[in-house]
C-alpha positions as CSV (number, residue, x, y, z in Angstrom):
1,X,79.8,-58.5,61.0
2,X,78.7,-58.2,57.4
3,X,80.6,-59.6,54.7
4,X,81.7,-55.9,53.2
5,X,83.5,-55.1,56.4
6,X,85.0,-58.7,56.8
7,X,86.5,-58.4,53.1
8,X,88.0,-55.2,53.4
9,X,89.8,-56.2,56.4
10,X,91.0,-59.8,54.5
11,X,92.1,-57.2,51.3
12,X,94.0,-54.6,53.9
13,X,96.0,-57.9,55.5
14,X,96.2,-59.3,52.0
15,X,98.2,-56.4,50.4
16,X,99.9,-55.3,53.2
17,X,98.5,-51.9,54.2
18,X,100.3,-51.7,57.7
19,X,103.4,-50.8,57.5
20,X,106.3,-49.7,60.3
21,X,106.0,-46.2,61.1
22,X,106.6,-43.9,63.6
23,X,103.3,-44.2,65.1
24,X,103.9,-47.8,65.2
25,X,106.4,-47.5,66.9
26,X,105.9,-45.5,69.5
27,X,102.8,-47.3,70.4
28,X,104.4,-50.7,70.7
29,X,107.2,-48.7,73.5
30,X,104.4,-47.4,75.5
31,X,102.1,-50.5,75.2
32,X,105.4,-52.4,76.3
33,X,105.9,-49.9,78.9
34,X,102.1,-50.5,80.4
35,X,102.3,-54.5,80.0
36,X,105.7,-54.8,81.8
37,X,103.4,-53.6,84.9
38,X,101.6,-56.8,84.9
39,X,103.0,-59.7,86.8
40,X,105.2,-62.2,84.6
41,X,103.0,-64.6,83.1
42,X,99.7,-62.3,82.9
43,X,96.8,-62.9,80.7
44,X,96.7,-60.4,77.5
45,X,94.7,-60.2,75.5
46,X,94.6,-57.9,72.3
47,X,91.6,-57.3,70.6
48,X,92.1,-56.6,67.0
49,X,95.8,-58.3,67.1
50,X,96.1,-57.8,63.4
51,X,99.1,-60.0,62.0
52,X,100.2,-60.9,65.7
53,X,103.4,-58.3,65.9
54,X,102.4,-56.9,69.2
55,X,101.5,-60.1,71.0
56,X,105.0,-61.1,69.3
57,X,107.2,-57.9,70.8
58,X,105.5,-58.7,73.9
59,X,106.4,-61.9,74.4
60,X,110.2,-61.5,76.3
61,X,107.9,-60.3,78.9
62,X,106.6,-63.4,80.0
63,X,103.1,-63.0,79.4
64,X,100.2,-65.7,77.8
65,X,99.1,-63.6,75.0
66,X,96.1,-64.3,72.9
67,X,94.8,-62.4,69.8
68,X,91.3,-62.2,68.2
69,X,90.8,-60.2,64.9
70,X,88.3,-60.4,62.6
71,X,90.3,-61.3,59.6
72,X,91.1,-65.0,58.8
73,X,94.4,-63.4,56.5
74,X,95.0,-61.6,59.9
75,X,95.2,-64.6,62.2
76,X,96.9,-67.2,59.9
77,X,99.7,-64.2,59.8
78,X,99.3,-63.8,63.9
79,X,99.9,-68.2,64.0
80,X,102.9,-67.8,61.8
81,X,104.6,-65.9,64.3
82,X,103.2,-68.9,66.9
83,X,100.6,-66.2,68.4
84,X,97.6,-67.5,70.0
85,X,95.2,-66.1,68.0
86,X,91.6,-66.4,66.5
87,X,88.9,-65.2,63.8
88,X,86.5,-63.1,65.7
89,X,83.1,-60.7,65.3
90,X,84.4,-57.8,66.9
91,X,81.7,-55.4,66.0
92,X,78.3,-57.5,66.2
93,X,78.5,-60.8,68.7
94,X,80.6,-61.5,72.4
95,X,83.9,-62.0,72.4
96,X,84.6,-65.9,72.5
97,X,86.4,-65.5,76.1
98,X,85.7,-66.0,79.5
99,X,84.1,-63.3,82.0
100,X,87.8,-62.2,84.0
101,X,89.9,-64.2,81.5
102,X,92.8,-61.3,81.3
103,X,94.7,-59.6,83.0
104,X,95.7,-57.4,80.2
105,X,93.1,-56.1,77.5
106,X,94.8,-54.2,74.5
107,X,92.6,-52.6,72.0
108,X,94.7,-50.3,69.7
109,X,93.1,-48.5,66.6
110,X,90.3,-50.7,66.5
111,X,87.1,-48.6,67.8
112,X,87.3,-46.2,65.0
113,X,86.9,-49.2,62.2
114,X,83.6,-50.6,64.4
115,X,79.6,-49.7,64.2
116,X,79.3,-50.3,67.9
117,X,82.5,-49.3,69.9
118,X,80.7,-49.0,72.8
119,X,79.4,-52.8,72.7
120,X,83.3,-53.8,72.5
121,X,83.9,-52.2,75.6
122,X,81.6,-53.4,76.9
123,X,82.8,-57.0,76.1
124,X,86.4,-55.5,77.3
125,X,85.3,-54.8,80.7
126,X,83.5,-58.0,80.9
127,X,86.7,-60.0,80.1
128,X,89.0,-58.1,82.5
129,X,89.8,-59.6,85.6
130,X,89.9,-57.7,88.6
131,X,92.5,-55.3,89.0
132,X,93.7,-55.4,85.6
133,X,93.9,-53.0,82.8
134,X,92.9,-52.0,79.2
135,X,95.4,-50.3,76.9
136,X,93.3,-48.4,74.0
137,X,94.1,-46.1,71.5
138,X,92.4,-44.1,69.0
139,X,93.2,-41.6,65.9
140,X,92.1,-37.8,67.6
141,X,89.7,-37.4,64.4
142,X,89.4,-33.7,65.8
143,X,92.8,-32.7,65.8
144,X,94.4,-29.4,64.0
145,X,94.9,-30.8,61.1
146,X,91.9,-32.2,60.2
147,X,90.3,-29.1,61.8
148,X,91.4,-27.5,58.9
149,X,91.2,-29.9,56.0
150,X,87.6,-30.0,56.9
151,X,87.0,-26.0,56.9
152,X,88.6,-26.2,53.2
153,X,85.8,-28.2,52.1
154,X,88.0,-31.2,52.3
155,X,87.8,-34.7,54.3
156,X,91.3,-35.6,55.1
157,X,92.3,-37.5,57.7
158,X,95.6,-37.4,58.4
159,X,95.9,-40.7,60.6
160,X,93.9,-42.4,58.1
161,X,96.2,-44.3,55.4
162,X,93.2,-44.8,53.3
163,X,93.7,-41.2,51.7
164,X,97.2,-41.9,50.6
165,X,95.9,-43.7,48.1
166,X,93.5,-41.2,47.0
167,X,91.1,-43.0,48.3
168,X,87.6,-40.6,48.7
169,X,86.4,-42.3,51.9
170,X,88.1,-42.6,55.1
171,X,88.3,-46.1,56.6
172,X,87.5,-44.9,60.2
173,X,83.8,-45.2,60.7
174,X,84.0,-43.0,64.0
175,X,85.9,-39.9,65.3
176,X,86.9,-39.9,68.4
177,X,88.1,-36.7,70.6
178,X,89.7,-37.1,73.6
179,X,86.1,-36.2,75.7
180,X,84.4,-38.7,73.3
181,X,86.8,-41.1,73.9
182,X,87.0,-39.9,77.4
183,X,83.2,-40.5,78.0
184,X,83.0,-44.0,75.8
185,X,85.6,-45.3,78.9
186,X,83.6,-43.9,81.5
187,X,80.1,-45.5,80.3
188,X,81.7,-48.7,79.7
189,X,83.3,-49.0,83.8
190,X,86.5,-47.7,82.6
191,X,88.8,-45.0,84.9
192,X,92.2,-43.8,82.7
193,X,94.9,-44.0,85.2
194,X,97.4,-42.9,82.2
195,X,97.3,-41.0,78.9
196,X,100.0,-40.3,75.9
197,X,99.6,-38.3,73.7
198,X,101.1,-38.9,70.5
199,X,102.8,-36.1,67.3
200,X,105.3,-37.5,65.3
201,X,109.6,-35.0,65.2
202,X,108.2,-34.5,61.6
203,X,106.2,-36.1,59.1
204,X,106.7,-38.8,57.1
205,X,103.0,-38.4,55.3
206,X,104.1,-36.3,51.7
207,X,100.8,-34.6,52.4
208,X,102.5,-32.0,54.9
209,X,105.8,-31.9,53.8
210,X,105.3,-28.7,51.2
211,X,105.9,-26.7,55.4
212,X,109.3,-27.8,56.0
213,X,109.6,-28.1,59.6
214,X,105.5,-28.1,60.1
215,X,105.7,-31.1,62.8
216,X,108.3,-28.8,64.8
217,X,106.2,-26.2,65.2
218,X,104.3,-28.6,67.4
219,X,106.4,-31.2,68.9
220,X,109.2,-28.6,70.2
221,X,106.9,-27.2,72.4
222,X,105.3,-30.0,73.4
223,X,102.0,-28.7,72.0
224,X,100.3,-32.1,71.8
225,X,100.8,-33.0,75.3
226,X,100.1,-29.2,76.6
227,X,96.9,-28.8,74.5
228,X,96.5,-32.4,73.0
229,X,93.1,-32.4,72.1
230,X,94.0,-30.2,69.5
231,X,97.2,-31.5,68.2
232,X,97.5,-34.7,69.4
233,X,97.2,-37.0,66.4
234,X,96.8,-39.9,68.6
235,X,95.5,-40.8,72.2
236,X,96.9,-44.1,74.0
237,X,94.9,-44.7,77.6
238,X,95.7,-46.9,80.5
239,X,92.4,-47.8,82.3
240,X,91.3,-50.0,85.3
241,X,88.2,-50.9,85.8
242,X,85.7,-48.8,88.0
């Protein structure tokens, strides 16, 4: 990886860009949900582990977890919470583990930040073990929202936390749908067994609150999970291996 990429990812760890959300949330409950499937004392592995607090959530479960992420500011934050976790090129070189090392791969809003996605799953596949599972999610870059931010001559992405700082340019390199994302699996020797779809009880982001009730209008009816590749903001997968 390039040094631009590599120091926006030490500043975003460095001044504390993630915060706890809703879609943080209910990530972590459904990635739980998945992991909890694996037999106690399974291999996981999280790919992008950020400051460690998934691996860390994770660990009443009984698994080994380790993390990789290409941030140094990342993993000293990931060892502070005693997280097994490393400084890795997750866009550009292999992944420093072993062919069938886990048993668990997680890889959650990370393919949208990368140049090659397709090369990380790739590597993903490769270091699943047989019978295991990935966990992925993406931002749907194509949902309603978006949709029609873009037909207004404007580029807003409302999973990207970039523009809440006015920030011109988004920090998500690709835009997945859910038949891109879909198709990426496939090509890489992926099969989703699960999907969730994810739309927040209302909205949190003072972009949308001038509609009181907007996020109703969708999540009441279930809209995201009936048509979500329209108003699903997020998509979380659970693959095996083809």
């Amino acid at each position: 990886m390039t040094r631009a990429p590599r120091d926006y990812y030490e500043r975003y760890w460095r001044d504390g860009l993630l915060v706890d959300n809703t879609y943080e949330r209910w990530k972590l409950e459904r990635v739980r949900r998945h992991v909890a499937q694996a037999p106690r004392g399974a291999r996981v592995l999280d790919v992008g582990c950020g400051d460690g607090a998934v691996l860390a959530a994770l660990s009443p479960l009984g698994v080994r977890g380790r993390g990789l992420d290409v941030s140094e500011e990342a993993v000293a934050r990931a060892r502070a919470r005693n997280v097994d976790a490393a400084q890795a090129d997750l866009d550009g070189a292999p992944l420093p583990v072993g062919a069938g090392s886990a048993d668990v791969v997680l890889c959650l809003d990370v393919l949208e930040h990368l140049f090659a996605p397709d090369r990380l799953l790739a590597e993903m596949r490769r270091a699943l073990a047989a019978g295991g599972r990935l966990v992925v999610a993406v931002p749907n870059g194509l949902n309603l929202f978006n949709r029609l931010a873009f037909l207004s001559g404007r580029h807003v992405d409302i999973m990207d936390k970039a523009h809440l700082d006015g920030a011109r340019f988004s920090e998500h390199l690709r835009f997945f749908s859910r038949q891109v994302l879909e198709q990426a699996l496939g090509a890489a020797g992926f099969r989703p067994t699960a999907r969730d779809y994810f739309f927040p009880e209302r909205f949190g982001d003072a972009r949308f609150r001038f509609i009181p009730g907007l996020a109703q209008l969708v999540a009441r009816p279930r809209l995201h999970e009936r048509m979500p590749s329209m108003f699903a903001l997020a998509f979380l997968f659970a693959c095996e291996p083809t």
